[in-house]
Structure formats: C-alpha cells, structure tokens
N, C-alpha and C positions, 0 to 999 in steps of 0.2 A: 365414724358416722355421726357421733353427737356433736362433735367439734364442727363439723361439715352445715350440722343444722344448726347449731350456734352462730353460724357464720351469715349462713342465711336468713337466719334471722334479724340479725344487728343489721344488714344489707336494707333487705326490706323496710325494717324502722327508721332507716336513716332518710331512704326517701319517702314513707308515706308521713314521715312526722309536720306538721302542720306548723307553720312560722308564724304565730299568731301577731306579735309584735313587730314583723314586717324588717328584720333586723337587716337581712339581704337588702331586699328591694329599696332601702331608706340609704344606702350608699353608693347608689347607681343612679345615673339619669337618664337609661335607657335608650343611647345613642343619641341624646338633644347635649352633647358639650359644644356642639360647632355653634347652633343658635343661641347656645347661653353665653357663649364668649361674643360673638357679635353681636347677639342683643347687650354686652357691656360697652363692645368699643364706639357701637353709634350711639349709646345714650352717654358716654364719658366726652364723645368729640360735641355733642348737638350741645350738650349742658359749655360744657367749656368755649364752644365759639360764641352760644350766648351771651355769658356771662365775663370771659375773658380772664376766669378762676378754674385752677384746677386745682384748688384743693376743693371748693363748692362743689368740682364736679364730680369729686372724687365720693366726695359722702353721699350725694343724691344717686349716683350709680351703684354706691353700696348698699342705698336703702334701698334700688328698686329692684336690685340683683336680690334681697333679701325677702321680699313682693313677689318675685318674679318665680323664686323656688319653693316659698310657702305652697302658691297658684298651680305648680305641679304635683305638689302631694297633698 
C-alpha cells in the first residue's frame, strides 16, 4: 500500500512539476520546421541570384535563420 502511494505520488509530481526554464519547449519548434527550412532555401537562392555569391549567401541566411529563431521565442 505505501509503495503503491509512493508511486503515485512521484506520478503526480512528475506532471504537476512546473518547467520554469522552458527546457522542453526551447528544443522544439512546434511544427514550423517546413517554413524554417524554406524560409532558408528562398533567402539562400534570392541572396545568391543577387549577388552571384554563395558563400555571402550563405552567412546572410545564417544570420537571418539566426533573427528568424530568436523572433519565435
């Protein structure tokens, strides 16, 4: 019987425990990977036909990919 409420207890604490630093939710993106990947490949092709540089367009997509995820959380 105490083992039993032992049990349900650690149960309970496991899910009412409060995640205050957000450790879950900060490596998820909530079902936006398809828009984060195409929002990379049209700013990687628009900078690049601009420019005629892919490596230029390769850092400016990392910056904005890096803008782009800050802007979600």
């Amino acid at each position: 019987m105490v083992s039993k409420l032992k049990d349900l207890i650690s149960i309970c604490f496991f899910f009412l425990i409060k995640d205050n630093e957000k450790t879950f939710t900060e490596i998820l993106f909530y079902g936006e990977e398809n828009n984060l990947f195409i929002w990379n490949i049209i700013t990687f092709l628009f900078i690049d036909f601009l420019s005629s540089n892919y490596i230029l367009a390769t850092i400016i997509t990392y910056i904005l990919n890096l803008v782009s995820i800050i802007y979600l959380y």
